[in-house]
TITI-419500 format. One record per residue (C-alpha): residue in one letter; x, y, z. Coordinates in nm, 3 decimals. Layout:
REM residues N
<rec r="A" east="X" north="Y" up="Z"/>
...
This chain:
REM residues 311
<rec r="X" east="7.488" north="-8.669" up="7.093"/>
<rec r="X" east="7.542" north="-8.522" up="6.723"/>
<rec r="X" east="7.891" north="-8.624" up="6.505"/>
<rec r="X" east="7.999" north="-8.272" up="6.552"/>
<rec r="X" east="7.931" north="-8.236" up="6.937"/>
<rec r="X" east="8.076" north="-8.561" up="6.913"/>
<rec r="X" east="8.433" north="-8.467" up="6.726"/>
<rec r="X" east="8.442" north="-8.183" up="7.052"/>
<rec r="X" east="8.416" north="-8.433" up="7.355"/>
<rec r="X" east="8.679" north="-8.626" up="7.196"/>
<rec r="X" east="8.905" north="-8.328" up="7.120"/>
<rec r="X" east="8.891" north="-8.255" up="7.512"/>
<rec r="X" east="8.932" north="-8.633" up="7.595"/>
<rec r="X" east="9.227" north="-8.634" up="7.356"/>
<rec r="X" east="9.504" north="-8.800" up="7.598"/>
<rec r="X" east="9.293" north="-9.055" up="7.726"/>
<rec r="X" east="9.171" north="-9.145" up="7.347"/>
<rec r="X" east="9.539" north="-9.156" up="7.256"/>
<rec r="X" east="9.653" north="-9.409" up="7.540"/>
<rec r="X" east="9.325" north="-9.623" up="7.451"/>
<rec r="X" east="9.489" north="-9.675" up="7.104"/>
<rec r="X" east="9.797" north="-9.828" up="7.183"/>
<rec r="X" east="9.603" north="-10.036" up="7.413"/>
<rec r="X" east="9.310" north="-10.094" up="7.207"/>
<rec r="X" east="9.544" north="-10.174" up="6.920"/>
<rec r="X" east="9.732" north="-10.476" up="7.160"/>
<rec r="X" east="9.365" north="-10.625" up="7.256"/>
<rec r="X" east="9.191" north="-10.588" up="6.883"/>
<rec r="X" east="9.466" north="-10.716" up="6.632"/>
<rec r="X" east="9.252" north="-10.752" up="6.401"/>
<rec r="X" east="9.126" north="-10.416" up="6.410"/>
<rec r="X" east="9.543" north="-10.333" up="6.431"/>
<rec r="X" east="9.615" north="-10.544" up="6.111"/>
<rec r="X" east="9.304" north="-10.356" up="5.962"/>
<rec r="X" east="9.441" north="-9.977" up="5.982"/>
<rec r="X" east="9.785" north="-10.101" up="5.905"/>
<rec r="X" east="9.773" north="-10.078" up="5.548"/>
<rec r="X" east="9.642" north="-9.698" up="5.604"/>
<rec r="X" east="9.922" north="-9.585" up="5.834"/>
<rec r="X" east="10.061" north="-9.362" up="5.572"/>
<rec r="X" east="9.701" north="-9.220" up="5.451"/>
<rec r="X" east="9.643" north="-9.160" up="5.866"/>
<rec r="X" east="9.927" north="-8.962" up="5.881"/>
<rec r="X" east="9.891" north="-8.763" up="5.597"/>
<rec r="X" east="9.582" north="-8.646" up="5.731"/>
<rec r="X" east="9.671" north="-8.563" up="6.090"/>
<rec r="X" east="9.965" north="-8.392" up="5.925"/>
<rec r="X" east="9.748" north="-8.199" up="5.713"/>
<rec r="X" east="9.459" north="-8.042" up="5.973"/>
<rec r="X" east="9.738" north="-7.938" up="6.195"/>
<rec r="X" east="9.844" north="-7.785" up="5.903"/>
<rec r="X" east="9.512" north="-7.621" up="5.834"/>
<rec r="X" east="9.513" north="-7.493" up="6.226"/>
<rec r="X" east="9.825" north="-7.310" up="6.277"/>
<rec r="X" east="9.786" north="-6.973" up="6.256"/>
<rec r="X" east="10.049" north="-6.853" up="5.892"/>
<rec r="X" east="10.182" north="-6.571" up="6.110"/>
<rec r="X" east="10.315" north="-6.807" up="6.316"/>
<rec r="X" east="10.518" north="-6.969" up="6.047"/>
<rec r="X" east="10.603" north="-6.659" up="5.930"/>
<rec r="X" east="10.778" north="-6.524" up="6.252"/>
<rec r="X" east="10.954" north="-6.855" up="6.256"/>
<rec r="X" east="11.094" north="-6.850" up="5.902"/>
<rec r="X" east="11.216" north="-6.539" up="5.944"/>
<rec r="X" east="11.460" north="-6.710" up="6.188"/>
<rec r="X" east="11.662" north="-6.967" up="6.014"/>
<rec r="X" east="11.937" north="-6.988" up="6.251"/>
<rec r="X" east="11.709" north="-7.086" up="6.559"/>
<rec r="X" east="11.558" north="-7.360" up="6.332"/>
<rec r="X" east="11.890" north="-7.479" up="6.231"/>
<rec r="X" east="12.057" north="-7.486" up="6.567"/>
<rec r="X" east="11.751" north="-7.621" up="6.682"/>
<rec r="X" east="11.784" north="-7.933" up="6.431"/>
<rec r="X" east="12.112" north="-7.979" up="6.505"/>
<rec r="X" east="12.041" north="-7.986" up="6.857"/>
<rec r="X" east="11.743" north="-8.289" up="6.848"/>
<rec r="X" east="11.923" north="-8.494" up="6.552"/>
<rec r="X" east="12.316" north="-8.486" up="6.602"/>
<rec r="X" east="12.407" north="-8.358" up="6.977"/>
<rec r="X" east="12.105" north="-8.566" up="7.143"/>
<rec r="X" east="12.201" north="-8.897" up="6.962"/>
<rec r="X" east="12.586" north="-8.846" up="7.019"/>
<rec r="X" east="12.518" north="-8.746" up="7.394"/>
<rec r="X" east="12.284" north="-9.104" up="7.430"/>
<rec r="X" east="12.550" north="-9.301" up="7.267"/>
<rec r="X" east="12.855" north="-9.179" up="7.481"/>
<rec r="X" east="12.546" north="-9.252" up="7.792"/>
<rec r="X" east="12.507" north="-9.581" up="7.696"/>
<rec r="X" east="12.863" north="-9.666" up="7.594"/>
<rec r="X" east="12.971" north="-9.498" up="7.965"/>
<rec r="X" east="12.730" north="-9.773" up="8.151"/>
<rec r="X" east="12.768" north="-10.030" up="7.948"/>
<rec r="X" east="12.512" north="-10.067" up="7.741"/>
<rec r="X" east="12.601" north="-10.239" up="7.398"/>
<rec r="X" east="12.401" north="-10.471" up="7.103"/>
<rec r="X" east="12.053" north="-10.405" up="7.036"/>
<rec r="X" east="11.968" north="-10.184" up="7.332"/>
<rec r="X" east="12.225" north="-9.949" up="7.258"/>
<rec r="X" east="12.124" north="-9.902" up="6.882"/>
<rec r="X" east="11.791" north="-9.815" up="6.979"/>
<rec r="X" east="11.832" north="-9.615" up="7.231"/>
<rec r="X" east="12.069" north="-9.401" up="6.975"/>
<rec r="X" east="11.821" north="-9.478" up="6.711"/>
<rec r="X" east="11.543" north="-9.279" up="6.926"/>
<rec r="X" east="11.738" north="-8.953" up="6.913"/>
<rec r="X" east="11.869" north="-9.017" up="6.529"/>
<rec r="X" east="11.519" north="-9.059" up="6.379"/>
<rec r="X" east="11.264" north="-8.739" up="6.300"/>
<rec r="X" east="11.010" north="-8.602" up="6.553"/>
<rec r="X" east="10.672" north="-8.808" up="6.506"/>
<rec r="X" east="10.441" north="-8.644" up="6.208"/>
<rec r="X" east="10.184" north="-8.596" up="6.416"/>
<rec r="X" east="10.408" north="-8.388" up="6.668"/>
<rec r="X" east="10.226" north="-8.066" up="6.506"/>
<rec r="X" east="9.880" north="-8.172" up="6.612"/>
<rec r="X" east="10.010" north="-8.324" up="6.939"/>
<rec r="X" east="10.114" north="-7.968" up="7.004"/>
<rec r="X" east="9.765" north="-7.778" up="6.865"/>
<rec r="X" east="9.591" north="-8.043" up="7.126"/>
<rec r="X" east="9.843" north="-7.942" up="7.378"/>
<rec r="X" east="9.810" north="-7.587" up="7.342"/>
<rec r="X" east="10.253" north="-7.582" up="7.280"/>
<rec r="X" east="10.367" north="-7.405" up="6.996"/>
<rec r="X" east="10.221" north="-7.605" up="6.691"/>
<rec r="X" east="10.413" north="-7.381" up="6.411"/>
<rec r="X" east="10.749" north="-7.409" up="6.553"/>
<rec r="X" east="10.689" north="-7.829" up="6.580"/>
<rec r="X" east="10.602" north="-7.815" up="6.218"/>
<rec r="X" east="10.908" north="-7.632" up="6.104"/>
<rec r="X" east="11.140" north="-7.864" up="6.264"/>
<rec r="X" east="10.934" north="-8.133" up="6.162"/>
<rec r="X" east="10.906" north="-8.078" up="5.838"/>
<rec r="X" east="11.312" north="-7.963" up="5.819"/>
<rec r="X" east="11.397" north="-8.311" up="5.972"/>
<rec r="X" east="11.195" north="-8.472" up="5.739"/>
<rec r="X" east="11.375" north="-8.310" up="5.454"/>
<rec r="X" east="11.703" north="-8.379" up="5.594"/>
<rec r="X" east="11.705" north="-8.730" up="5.788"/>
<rec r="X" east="11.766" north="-8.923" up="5.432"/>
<rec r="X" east="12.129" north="-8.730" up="5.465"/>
<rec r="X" east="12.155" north="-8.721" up="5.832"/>
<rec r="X" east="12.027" north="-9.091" up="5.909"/>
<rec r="X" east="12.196" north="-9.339" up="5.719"/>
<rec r="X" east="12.578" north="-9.185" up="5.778"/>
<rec r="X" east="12.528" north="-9.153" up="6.156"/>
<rec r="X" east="12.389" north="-9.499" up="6.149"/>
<rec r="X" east="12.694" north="-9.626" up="6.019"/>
<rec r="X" east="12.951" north="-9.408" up="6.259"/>
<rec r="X" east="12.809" north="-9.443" up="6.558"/>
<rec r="X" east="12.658" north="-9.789" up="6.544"/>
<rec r="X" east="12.817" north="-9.934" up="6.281"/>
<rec r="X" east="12.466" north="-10.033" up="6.102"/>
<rec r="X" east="12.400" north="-9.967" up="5.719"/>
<rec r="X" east="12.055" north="-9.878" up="5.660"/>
<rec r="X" east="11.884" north="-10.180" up="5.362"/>
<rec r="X" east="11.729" north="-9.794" up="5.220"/>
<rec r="X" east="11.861" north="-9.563" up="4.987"/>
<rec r="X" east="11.872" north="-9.158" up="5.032"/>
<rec r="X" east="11.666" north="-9.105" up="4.726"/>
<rec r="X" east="11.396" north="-9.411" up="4.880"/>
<rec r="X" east="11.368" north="-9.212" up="5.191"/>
<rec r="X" east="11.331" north="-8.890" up="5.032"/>
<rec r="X" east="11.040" north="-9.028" up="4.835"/>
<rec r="X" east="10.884" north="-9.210" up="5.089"/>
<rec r="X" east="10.875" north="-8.888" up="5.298"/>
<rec r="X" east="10.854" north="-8.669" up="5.064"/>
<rec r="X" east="10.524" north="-8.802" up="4.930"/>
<rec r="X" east="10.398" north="-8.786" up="5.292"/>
<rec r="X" east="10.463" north="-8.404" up="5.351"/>
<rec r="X" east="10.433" north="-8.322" up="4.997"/>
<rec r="X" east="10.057" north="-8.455" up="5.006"/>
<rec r="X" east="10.017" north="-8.298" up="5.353"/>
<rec r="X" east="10.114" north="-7.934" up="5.219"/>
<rec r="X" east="9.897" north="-7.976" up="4.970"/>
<rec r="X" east="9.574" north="-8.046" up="5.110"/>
<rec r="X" east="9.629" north="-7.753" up="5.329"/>
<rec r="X" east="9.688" north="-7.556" up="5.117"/>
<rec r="X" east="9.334" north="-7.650" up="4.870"/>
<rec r="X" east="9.153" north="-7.602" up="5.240"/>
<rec r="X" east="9.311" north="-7.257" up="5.343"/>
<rec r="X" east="9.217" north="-7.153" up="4.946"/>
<rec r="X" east="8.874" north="-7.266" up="4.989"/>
<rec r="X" east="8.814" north="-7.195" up="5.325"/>
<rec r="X" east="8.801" north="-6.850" up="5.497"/>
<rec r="X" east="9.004" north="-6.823" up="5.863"/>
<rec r="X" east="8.641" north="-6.754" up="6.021"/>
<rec r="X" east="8.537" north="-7.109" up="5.922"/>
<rec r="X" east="8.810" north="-7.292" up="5.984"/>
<rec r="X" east="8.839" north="-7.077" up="6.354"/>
<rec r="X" east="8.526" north="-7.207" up="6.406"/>
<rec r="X" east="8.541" north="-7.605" up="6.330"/>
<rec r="X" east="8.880" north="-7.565" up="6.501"/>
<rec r="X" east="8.750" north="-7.805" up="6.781"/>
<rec r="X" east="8.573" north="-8.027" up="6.523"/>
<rec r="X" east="8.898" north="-8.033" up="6.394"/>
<rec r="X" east="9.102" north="-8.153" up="6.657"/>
<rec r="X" east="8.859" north="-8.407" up="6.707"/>
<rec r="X" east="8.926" north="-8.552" up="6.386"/>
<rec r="X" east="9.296" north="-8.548" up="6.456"/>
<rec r="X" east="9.266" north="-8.749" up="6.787"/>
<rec r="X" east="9.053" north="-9.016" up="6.575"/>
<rec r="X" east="9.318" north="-9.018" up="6.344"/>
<rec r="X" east="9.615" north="-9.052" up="6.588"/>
<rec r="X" east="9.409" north="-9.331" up="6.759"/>
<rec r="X" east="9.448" north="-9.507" up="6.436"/>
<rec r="X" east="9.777" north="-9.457" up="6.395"/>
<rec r="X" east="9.851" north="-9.635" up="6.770"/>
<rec r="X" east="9.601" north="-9.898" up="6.641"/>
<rec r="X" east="9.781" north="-9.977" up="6.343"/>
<rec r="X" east="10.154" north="-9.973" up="6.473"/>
<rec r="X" east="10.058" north="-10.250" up="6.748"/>
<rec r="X" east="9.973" north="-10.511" up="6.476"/>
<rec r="X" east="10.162" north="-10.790" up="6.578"/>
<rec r="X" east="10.276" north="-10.679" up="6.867"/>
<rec r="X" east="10.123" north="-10.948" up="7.080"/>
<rec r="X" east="10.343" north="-11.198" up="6.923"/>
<rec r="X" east="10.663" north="-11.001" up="6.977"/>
<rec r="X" east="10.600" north="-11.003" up="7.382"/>
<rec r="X" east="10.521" north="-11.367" up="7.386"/>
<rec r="X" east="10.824" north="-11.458" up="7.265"/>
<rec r="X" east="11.080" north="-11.252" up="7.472"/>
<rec r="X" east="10.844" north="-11.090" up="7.760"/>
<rec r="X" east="11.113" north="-11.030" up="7.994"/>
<rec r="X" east="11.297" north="-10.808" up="7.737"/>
<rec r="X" east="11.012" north="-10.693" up="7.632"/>
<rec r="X" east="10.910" north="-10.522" up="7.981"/>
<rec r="X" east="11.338" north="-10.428" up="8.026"/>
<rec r="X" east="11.303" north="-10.233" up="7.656"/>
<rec r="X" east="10.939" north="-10.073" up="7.740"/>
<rec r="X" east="11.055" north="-9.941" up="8.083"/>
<rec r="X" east="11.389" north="-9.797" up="7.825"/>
<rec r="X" east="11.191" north="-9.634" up="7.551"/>
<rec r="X" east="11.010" north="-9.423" up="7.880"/>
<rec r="X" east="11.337" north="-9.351" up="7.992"/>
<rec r="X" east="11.434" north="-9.192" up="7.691"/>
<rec r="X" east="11.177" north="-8.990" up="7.588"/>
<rec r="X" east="11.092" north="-8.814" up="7.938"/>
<rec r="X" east="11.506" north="-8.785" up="7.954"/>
<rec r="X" east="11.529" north="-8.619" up="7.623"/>
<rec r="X" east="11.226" north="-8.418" up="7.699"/>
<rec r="X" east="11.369" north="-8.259" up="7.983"/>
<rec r="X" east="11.735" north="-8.200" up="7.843"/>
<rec r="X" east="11.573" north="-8.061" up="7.565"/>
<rec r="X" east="11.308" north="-7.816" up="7.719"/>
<rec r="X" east="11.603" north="-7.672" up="8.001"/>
<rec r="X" east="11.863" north="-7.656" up="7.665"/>
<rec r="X" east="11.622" north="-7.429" up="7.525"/>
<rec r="X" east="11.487" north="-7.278" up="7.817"/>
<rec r="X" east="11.538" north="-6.919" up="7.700"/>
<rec r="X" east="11.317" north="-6.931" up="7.429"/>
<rec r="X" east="11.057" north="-6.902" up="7.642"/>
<rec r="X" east="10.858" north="-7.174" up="7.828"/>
<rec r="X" east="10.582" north="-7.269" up="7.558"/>
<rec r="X" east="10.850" north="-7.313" up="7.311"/>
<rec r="X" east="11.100" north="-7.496" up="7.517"/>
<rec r="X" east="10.863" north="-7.754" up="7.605"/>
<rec r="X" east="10.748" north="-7.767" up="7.268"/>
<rec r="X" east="11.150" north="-7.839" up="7.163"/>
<rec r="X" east="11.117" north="-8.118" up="7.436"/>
<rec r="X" east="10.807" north="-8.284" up="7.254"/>
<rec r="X" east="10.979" north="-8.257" up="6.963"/>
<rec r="X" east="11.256" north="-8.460" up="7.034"/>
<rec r="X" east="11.171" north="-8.693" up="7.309"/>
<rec r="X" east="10.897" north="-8.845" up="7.078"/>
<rec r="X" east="11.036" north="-8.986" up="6.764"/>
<rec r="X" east="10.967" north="-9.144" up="6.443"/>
<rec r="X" east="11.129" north="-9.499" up="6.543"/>
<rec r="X" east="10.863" north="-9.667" up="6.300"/>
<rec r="X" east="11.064" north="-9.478" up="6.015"/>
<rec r="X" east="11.364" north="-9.700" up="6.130"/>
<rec r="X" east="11.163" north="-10.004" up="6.135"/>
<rec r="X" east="11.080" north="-9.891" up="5.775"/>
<rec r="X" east="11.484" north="-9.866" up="5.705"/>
<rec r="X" east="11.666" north="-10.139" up="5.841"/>
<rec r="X" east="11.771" north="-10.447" up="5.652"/>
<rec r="X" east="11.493" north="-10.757" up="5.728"/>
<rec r="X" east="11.770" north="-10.903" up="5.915"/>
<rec r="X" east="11.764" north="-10.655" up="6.226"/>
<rec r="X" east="11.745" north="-10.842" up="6.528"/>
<rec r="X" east="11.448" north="-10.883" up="6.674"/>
<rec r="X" east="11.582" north="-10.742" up="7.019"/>
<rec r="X" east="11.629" north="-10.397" up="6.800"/>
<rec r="X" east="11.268" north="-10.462" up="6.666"/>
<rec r="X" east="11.080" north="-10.478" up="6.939"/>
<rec r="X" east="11.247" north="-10.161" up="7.026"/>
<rec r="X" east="11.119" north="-9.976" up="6.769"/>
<rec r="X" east="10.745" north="-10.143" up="6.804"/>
<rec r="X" east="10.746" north="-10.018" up="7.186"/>
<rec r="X" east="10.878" north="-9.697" up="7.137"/>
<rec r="X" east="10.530" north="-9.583" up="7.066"/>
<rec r="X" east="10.408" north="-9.640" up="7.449"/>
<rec r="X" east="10.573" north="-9.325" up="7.558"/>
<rec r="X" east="10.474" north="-9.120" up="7.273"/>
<rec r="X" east="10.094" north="-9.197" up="7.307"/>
<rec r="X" east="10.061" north="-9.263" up="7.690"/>
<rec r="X" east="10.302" north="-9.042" up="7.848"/>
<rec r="X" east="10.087" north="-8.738" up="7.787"/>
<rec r="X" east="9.839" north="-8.842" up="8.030"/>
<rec r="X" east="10.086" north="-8.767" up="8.260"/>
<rec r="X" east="10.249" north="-8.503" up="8.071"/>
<rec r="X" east="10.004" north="-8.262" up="7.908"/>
<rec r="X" east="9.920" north="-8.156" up="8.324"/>
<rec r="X" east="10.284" north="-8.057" up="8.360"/>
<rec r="X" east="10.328" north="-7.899" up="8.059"/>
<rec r="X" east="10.038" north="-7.658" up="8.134"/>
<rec r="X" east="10.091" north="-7.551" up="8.467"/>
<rec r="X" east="10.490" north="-7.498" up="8.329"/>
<rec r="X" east="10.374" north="-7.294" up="8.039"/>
<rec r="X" east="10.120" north="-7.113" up="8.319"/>
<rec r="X" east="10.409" north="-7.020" up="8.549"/>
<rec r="X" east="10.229" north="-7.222" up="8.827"/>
């Protein structure tokens, strides 16, 4: 088998590539403690190539509508939080649990929701506009709504986070745009599945590198361990769904893609923000928070197509 023929079986295989990460990540550590150091770089390029293969119509259309996008944004990162902390105040739920359960819905779609969606066949330029618009505005939305409803001060700055993500979609923008320049549509239409390939790789070493360490978290507390794991599915299938029927009337392909969107977050970037003396109950929440996002979709991705098919 060639690289490039290659780069295609893996692009089909994509969900079952992204679940062996997580899991390949747990059983290799040191492969996990590795790719940690090149989380950032990972991203950037996953963030990128979906960048290169959405179609800049597609943005256009989108742009065009400012007030979806906004209402949108206000939807996944101020009414889903609020509605998941009156949940978990109205059962009981309190301490660590509670914060990140609320912290799941207060952080930014993943960056490599765009690509998730090109690979799912959703609606790739409306994930990147949101993504991208919660990335520009989570260092003003995060930190306050912290504090209200949780009563936790973020040990990061608005101007840190703003650089630290900034950077990340800045460099991201920019590679695209050198490739579109240099590249004509016909070529990149045709390495489109090479392409995707390269993305799943790239996710696959994003799950790798998150689970560094992760071993040593579930020895100590397996028990809550299993009790937050079992949470974090919860919560992203339940924000999925609320999502997807909220928006229904978009259309099917988009509401599902609204669901992606905000059922799988960025919880790393919290584990990024909090002071070093978090708990380690709320740690561990934000370390397996990223089961759902890369093994649900072998589940998932069925549904969504037969949904978006009318079937």
């Amino acid at each position: 088998m060639t690289l490039l023929a290659g780069l295609d079986w893996v692009a089909k295989r994509a969900t079952w590539m992204l679940a062996a990460g997580v899991f390949g990540g747990i059983v290799w550590q040191p492969l996990a403690d590795a790719l940690a150091p090149w989380l950032e770089a990972l991203i950037i390029m996953n963030l990128s190539l979906s960048m290169m293969r959405i179609d800049p119509a597609a943005l256009k259309d989108y742009l065009r509508r400012p007030g979806l996008i906004a209402i949108i944004f206000v939807f996944s990162m101020g009414v889903a939080p609020l509605v998941l902390w009156l949940f978990a105040r109205g059962v009981g739920i309190d301490g660590p649990l509670e914060a990140g359960i609320v912290f799941h819905a207060l952080t930014t779609p993943i960056m490599s929701a765009p690509a998730l969606c090109v690979l799912f066949g959703l609606d790739a330029a409306l994930a990147l506009i949101i993504t991208v618009l919660s990335y520009a505005l989570v260092p003003f939305t995060l930190p306050p709504l912290a504090l209200w409803l949780l009563g936790i001060e973020l040990d990061v700055t608005v101007w840190e986070l703003m650089w630290r993500l900034g950077r990340i979609v800045g460099a991201s923008f920019l590679i695209a745009f050198i490739a579109r320049r240099v590249m004509s549509p016909a070529f990149l239409e045709a390495q489109a599945a090479r392409m995707d390939g390269i993305m799943v790789f790239g996710m696959v070493g994003v799950a790798v590198s998150l689970m560094s360490g992760f071993p040593d978290y579930a020895a100590e507390k397996p028990a809550f361990t299993v009790i937050v794991t079992a949470t974090t599915f919860a919560i992203n299938i339940v924000l999925q769904i609320f999502a997807a029927y909220a928006f229904w009337k978009l259309g099917r392909r988009a509401a599902i893609t609204v669901g992606l969107v905000t059922g799988n977050t960025n919880v790393a970037l919290v584990l990024a923000a909090v002071s070093e003396s978090a708990s380690y109950d709320l740690l561990v929440y934000f370390v397996v928070g990223q089961f759902p996002i890369y093994t649900l979709p072998l589940i998932a991705v069925p549904i969504y197509k037969r949904i978006v098919a009318g079937t």
